[in-house]
N, C-alpha and C positions, 0 to 999 in steps of 0.2 A: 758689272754694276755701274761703272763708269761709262760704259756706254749707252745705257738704258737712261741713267742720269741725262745725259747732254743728248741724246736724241728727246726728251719730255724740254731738254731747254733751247732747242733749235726751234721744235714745230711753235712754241710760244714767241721764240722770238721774229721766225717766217711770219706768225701771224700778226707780227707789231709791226714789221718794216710796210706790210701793204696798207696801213690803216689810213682814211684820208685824211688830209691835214686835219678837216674840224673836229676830229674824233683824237687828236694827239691834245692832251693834256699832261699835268704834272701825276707823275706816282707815285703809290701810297707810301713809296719809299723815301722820294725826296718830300710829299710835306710831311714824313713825319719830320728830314732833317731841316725844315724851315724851322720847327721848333715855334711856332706862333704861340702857343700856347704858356710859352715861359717868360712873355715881356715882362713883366710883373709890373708895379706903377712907373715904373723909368720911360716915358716918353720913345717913342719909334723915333730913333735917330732921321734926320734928312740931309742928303749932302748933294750938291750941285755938280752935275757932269756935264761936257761939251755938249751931250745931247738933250740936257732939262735932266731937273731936278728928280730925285728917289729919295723915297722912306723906306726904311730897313726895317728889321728887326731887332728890339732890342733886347738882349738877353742878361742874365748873371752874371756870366763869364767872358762875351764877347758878341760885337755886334755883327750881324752879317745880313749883307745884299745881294741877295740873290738873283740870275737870269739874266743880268747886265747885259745888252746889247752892245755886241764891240766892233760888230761888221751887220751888214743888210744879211738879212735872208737870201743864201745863196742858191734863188731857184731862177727857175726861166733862164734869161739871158746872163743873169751872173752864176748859173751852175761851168763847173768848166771854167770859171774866170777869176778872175786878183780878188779877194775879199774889197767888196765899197764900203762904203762911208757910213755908219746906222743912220736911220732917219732922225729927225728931232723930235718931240711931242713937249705940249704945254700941258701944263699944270706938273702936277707928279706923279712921276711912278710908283708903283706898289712895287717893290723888289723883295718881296715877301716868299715869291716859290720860284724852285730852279726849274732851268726850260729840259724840256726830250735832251734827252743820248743825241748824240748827231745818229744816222743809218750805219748798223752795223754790217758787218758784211764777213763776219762770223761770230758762234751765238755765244762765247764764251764769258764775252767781257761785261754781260750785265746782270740782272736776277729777268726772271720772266716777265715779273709785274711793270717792268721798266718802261713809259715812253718814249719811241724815236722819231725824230723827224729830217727832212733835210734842214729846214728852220732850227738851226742848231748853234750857229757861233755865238755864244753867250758867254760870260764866265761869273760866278760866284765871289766876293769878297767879304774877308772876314777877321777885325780888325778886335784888338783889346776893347772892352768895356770905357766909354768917357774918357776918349779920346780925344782931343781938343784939333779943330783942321792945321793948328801951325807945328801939332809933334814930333816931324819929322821921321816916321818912324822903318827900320830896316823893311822891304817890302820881300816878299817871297812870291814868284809866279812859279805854278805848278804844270806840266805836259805829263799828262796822265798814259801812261803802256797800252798793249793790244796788240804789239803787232803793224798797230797803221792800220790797222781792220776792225779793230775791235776797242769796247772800253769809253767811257766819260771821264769827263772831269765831276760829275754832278755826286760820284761816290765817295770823295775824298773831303770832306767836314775839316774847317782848316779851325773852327771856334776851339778846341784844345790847345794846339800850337799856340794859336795868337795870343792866348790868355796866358801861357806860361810862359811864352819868350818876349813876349810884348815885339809882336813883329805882326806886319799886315800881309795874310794868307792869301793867294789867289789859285783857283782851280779854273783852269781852263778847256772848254772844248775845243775841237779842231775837224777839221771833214777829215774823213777818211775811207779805207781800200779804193775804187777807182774813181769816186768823187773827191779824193781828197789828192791822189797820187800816179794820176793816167797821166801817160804823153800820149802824143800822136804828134805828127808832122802839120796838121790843121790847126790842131789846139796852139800849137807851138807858134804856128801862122796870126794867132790875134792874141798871142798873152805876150806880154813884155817881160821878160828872163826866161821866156820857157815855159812850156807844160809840165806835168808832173811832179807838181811842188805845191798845189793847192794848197795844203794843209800844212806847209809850212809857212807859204805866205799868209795863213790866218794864226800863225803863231806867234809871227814879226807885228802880225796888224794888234795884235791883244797886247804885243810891248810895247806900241805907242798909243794904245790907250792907255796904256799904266803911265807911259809919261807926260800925256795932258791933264790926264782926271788923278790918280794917288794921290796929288799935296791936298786936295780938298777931303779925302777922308783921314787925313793927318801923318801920311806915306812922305817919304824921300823918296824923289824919281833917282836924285844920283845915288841910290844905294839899291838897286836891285839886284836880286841873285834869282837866275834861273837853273830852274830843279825839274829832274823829269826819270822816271824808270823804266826800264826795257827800253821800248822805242821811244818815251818820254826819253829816257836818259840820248838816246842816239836826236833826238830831236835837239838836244843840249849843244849837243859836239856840232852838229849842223850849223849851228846859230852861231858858235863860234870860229867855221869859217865863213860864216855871212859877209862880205864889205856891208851890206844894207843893215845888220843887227848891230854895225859898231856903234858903243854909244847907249845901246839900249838897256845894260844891265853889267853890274861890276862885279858878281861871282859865276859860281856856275857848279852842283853838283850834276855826276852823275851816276847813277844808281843800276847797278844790273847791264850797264852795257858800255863797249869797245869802242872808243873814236876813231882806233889805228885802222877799222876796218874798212874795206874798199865799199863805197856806193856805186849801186846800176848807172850807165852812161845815160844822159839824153840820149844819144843816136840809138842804142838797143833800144831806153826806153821805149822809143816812138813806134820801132819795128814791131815789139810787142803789140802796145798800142793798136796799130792796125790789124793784128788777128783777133784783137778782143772787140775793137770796132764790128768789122764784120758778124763775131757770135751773137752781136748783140741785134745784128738786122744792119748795122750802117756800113751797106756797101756801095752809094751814089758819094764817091769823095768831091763832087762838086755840093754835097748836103751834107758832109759827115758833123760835121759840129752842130748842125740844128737838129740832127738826127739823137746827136749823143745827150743833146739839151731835153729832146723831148721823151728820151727812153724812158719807161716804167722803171723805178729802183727797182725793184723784183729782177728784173731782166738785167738791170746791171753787175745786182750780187751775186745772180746764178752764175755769169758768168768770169766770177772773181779767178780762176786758176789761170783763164788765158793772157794775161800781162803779167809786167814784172811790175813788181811794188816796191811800195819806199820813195823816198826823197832820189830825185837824179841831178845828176854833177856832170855839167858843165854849160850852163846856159848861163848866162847874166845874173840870176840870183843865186846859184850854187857851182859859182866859176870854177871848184875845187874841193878836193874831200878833204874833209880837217886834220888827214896824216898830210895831205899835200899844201896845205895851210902852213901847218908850224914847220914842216921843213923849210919852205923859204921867208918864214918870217910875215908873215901874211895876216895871221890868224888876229885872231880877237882874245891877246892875251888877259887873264884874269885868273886869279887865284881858283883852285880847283879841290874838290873834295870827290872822292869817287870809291868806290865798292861794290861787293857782292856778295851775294848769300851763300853759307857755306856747301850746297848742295842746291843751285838751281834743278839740275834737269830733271831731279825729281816731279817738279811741274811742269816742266816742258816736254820729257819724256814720256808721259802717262800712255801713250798706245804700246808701250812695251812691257807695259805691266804683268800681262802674261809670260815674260819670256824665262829659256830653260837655263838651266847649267850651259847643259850644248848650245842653246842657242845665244847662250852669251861671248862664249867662245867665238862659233860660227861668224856673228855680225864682228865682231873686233875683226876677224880674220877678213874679212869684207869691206871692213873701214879702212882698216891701217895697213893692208896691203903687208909689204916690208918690214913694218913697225910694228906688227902686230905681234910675234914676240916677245918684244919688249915690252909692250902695255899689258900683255897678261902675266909678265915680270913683278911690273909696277901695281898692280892690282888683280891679286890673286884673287880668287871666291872665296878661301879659308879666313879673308879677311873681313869678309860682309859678310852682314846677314841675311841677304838674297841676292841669285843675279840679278834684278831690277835694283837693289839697290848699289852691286857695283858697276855695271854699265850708266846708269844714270852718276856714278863718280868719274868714271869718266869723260863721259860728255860732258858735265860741269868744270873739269879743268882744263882739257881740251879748246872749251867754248869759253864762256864768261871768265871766269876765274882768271884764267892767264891773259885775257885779252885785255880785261881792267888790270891786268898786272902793266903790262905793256905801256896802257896809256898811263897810268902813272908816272912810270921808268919815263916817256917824251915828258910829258907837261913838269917834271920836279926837276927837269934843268933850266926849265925859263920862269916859273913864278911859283908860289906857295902851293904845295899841293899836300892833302892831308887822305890818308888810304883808311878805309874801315872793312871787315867783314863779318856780316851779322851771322851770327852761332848760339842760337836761342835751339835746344835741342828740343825744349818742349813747346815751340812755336806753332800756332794751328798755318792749315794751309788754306786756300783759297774753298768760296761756295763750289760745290760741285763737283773737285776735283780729290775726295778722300778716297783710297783704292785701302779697300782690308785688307790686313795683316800685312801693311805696307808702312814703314815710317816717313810722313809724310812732311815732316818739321824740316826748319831751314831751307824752305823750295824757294824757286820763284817766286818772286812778291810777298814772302814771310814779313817781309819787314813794313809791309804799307801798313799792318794795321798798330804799328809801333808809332807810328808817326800821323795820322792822319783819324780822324771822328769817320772810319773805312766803314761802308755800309758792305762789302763782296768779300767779309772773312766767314770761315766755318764757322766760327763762336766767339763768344766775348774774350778779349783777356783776363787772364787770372789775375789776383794783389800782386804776386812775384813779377807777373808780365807786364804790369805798369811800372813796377819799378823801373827795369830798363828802358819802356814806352819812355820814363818820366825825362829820363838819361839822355835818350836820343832825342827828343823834341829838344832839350836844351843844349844840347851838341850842335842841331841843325840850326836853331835860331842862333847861337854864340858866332856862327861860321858867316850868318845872313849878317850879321850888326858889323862884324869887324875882318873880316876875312881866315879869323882864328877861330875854330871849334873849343876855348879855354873857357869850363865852367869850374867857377870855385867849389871845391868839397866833391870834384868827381874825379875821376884816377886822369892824369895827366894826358893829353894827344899831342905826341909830338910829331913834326915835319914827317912826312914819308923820306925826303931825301936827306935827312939825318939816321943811316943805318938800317932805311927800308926797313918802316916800322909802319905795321899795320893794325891800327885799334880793333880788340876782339869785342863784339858788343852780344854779351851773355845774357845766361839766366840769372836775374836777381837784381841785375846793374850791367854794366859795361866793366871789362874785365883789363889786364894790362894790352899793351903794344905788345905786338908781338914783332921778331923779326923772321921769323919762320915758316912764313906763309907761303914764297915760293918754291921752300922746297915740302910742304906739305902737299902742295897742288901739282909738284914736279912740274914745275915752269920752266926748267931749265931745257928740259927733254919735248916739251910742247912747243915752245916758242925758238928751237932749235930749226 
């Protein structure tokens, strides 16, 4: 079923990557979250940015501007290159509807109906109701997951957040898979730090438009926290060994993913690079770059397996991976908040769905070599209620689980570091990804729609599920204002490196600290 599912959501989204520019507009998804229709008499806010003036929307609960240009349209000659400068335009904008998905480059991360374009680095903001421009208010920038292949910023609705923590939401796009994340030895020949970081240098360019333009919708530039999940969270840890991000923002969650983990080199990168050049037609290296500029996207995503992706480390802008940062004192220290869901790989796992008794055996024995023993020691099948669901326990502590343990364990001996792990056992899971007679709660990304107005959940939350929703929005905003997650009348969060203590955030509300978590996840035997 799952496969039937996401083959009816690939051919829709094959057929959105080729569409021509004039035929990319807003979808029906994002105007319905433009929400136009709720201004009520309150006047359409207008607030002045380096590039001219916008009128927002004004809503109930919170105003939001939508589409915000924070870089040029990276086509032609800036595909391949540093995000520029947006153009200016007179009069005013209508920031009334969000722009295209940037191009996906696998189909998972959006709904069918979704536009994409390469015209994509835009970002959405969304600030408390009459707001006055001097309120100085905690700012939140969001790097939305995928992978680096997949996913928008245009799905996550910050007007909830912002109205309940009184904090200014921002969701941001970024290029991504080989527009956002190629090296080659060419590329690398006319970008300044390096190739293969596009999409992070469009994540740095989005924090310095948050620090010219925020004080005019009534933001603190010196009080930003950057937040980001999966590869949003790994785009987190990036920025904090940025030299070029210092300065840009004074917190930093991150959600679902590992800092300690090693990044692809530029030098692999680029070798890569050149077999994916070639699949794609660019084999004149004295044309490779105007070759890669003028490639059909189609022909770029077909050939998404032949490079390595991700952010690469060791050019000018990414001198160093951010375990190699804080060991020598490098990094971009700042108070830290980090977690994971109690059972990712249930979402990450899903092509294993099918699998047997034996076959759950079998792959351990294939994994863990040596150790595989022990892991069916550690998690016997008498203890789940399917092999999918104990091999996906496994790979969640193995992976995530222990790896957020880890960067914890570094960051809570240089600055404030606060540990959460979301255990909503009746949590829905992502559009698309429900497998019957599978329990699908606490996967990957269970917790975006706790936190965020999420358009890419299987269904609404329930009254019970807002409560905790209610919980973590004021946890997340408590942590943006002051570097402390302390909200009065909810159960205390205290320091992770006061007795490695990690906040359980349940069904009903947020439950105590626990201190049990790495030997629930046997971190000791993982991270051995």
């Amino acid at each position: 079923m799952i496969r039937h599912a996401l083959s009816r959501r690939l051919a829709a989204w094959t057929a959105a990557v080729v569409l021509p520019a004039a035929t990319l507009g807003t979808s029906a998804v994002a105007a319905r979250s433009a929400g136009e229709a709720d201004q009520g008499a309150r006047p359409a806010p207008v607030v002045r940015t380096d590039s001219g003036p916008v009128r927002g929307v004004a809503a109930a609960e919170a105003d939001r501007f939508l589409g915000l240009p924070y870089a040029a349209p990276p086509l032609r000659e800036l595909r391949f290159a540093p995000p520029a400068t947006p153009a200016a335009w007179k009069g005013v904008r209508q920031a009334t509807r969000q722009s295209p998905a940037c191009i996906q480059f696998e189909p998972t991360g959006i709904r069918e109906e979704q536009a994409v374009s390469e015209d994509c680095l835009y970002l959405d903001v969304y600030r408390p109701a009459r707001v006055s421009k001097n309120a100085e208010l905690p700012v939140m920038v969001w790097f939305h997951g995928g992978a680096n292949t997949q996913g928008t910023g245009v799905i996550y609705g910050g007007s909830t957040m912002a109205a309940k923590t009184g904090t200014i939401v921002i969701s941001v796009n970024y290029r991504l898979g080989a527009l956002g994340f190629l090296a080659h030895p060419a590329l690398s020949e006319v970008t300044p730090g390096g190739s293969g970081n596009y999409g992070r240098m469009d994540q740095l360019a989005s924090l310095r438009w948050v620090q010219d333009n925020i004080a005019n919708f009534g933001g603190d530039p010196a009080n930003v926290t950057v937040y980001g999940q999966s590869a949003g969270g790994g785009a987190v840890c990036d920025l904090m060994a940025m030299p070029s991000a210092r300065g840009l923002f004074a917190k930093a969650i991150v959600q679902s993913s590992g800092c300690m983990s090693d990044r692809t080199s530029l030098p692999a990168g680029e070798q890569s690079g050149v077999t994916f050049a070639e699949s794609v037609g660019c084999t004149d290296a004295a044309a490779v770059v105007s070759c890669l500029r003028k490639a059909w996207p189609g022909r770029l995503v077909a050939n998404q397996a032949n490079y390595l992706g991700g952010s690469k480390v060791g050019g000018a802008l990414l001198p160093e991976s951010f375990k190699a940062a804080l060991a020598d004192g490098t990094w971009n220290a700042v108070p830290v908040m980090t977690g994971s869901t109690r059972s990712e790989n249930r979402l990450l796992s899903t092509a294993l769905a099918q699998i047997t008794a034996q076959g759950y055996v079998d792959l351990v024995d294939k994994t863990y070599g040596d150790r595989a023993a022990r892991v069916l020691e550690l998690y016997p099948l008498s203890r789940f209620k399917s092999p999918y669901d104990a091999i996906t326990q496994v790979q969640t502590d193995a992976g995530n689980a222990c790896r957020v343990e880890l960067t914890a364990r570094a960051t809570a001996a240089e600055v404030p570091t606060y540990r959460y792990e979301f255990n909503d056992p009746t949590s829905p899971t992502l559009y698309g990804f429900a497998i019957p007679g599978e329990d699908m709660s606490n996967a990957h990304s269970a917790e975006l729609a706790y936190l965020f107005d999420f358009t890419l959940g299987e269904k609404p939350l329930t009254a019970v599920q807002e409560r905790l929703s209610d919980q973590m929005m004021r946890y997340w905003g408590a942590f943006a204002r002051s570097g402390d997650p302390h909200v009065k009348g909810a159960p205390a969060w205290p320091l992770y490196g006061t007795g490695q203590k990690v906040m359980q955030l349940r069904s009903g509300g947020a439950g105590q600290a626990i201190t049990t978590f790495a030997a629930e996840h046997h971190c000791d035997f993982w991270l051995a």
